[in-house]
N, C-alpha and C positions, 0 to 999 in steps of 0.2 A: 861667062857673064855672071855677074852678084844677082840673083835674088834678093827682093826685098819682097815685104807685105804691104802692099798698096791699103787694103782694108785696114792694117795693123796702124799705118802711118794716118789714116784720120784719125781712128780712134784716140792714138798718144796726141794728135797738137786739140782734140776738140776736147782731153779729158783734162789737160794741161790748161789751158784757157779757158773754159766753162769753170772749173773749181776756181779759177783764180777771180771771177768773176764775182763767184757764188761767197766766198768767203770775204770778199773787201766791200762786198756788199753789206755780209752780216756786221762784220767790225766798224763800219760806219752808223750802223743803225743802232749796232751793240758793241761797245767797244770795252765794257766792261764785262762781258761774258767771259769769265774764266774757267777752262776746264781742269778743274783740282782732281785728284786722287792721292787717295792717303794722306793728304795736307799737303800735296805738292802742285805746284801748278806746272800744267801739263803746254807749253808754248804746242803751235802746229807743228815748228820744225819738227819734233819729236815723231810727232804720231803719223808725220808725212817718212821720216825714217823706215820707223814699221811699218807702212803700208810698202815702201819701195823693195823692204827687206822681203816683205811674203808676197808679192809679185814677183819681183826680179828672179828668184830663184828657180819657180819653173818657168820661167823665160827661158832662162840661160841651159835647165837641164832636158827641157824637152821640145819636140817638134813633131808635125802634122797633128794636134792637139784639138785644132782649130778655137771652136766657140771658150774653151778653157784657157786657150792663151792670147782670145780679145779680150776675156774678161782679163786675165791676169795683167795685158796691157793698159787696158783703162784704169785699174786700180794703181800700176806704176805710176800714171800720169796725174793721176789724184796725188798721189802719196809725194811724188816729185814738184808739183805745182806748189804743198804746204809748203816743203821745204825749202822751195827757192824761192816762195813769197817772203820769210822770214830771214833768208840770210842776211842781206842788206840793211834790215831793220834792226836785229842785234848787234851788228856791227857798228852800224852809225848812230844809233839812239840810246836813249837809258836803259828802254827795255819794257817801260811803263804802258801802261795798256793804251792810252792818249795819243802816245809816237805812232802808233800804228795810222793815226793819222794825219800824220805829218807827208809834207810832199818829197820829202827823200825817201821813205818807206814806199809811197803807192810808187812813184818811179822807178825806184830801184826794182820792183817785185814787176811791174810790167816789162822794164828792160830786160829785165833776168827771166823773163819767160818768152818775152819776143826774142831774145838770142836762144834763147833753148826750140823755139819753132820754127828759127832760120838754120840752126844746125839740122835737124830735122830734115829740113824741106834742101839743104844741099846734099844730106845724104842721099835721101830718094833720087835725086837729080843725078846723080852723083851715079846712082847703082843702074840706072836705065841709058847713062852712055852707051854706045854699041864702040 
């Protein structure tokens, strides 16, 4: 029988879903907040990259870790939520800070997280068959 982490599996759809919450929130109320560095503007896909890059990695190298590998999972879900809130939006819009509130950006960023917490919730499903 597959193990899974039942603990692990809130953590990822609640860190996934809360950021996604957290941040269409702030875009709506600020949708001109740009994060620049170095004269570069910083989209979230990016820094949702980084965050999945330095989670994932002890994910994937280590195990019975416990409270280091919720955290390192909440931080995936963060970093995975930025990212697949913006794929949809770069693809289909200019890019402009504005788009982000357009209703192809919020749908596209809700569908693409509700299929990312239905894959989720089959896996689990999925690993407790007998």
């Amino acid at each position: 029988m597959i193990s899974i982490n039942k603990t692990r599996v809130k953590i990822l759809i609640a860190s996934l879903v809360l950021t996604f919450i957290i941040i269409r929130v702030w875009l709506y109320f600020y949708p001109n907040a740009d994060f620049n560095l170095f004269g570069y503007n910083i989209h979230h896909l990016y820094t949702g990259l980084i965050l999945i890059t330095i989670a994932s990695i002890p994910l994937i190298l280590f195990s019975n870790l416990g409270r280091i590998l919720n955290i390192a999972t909440a931080i995936f879900g963060i970093g995975l939520s930025l990212a697949l809130d913006e794929w949809v939006y770069l693809i289909t819009t200019d890019g402009s800070n504005m788009s982000y509130l357009l209703p192809i950006s919020l749908w596209g960023g809700i569908i693409l997280i509700g299929l990312t917490c239905l894959y989720i919730g089959a896996l689990y499903f999925w690993s407790t068959k007998k």
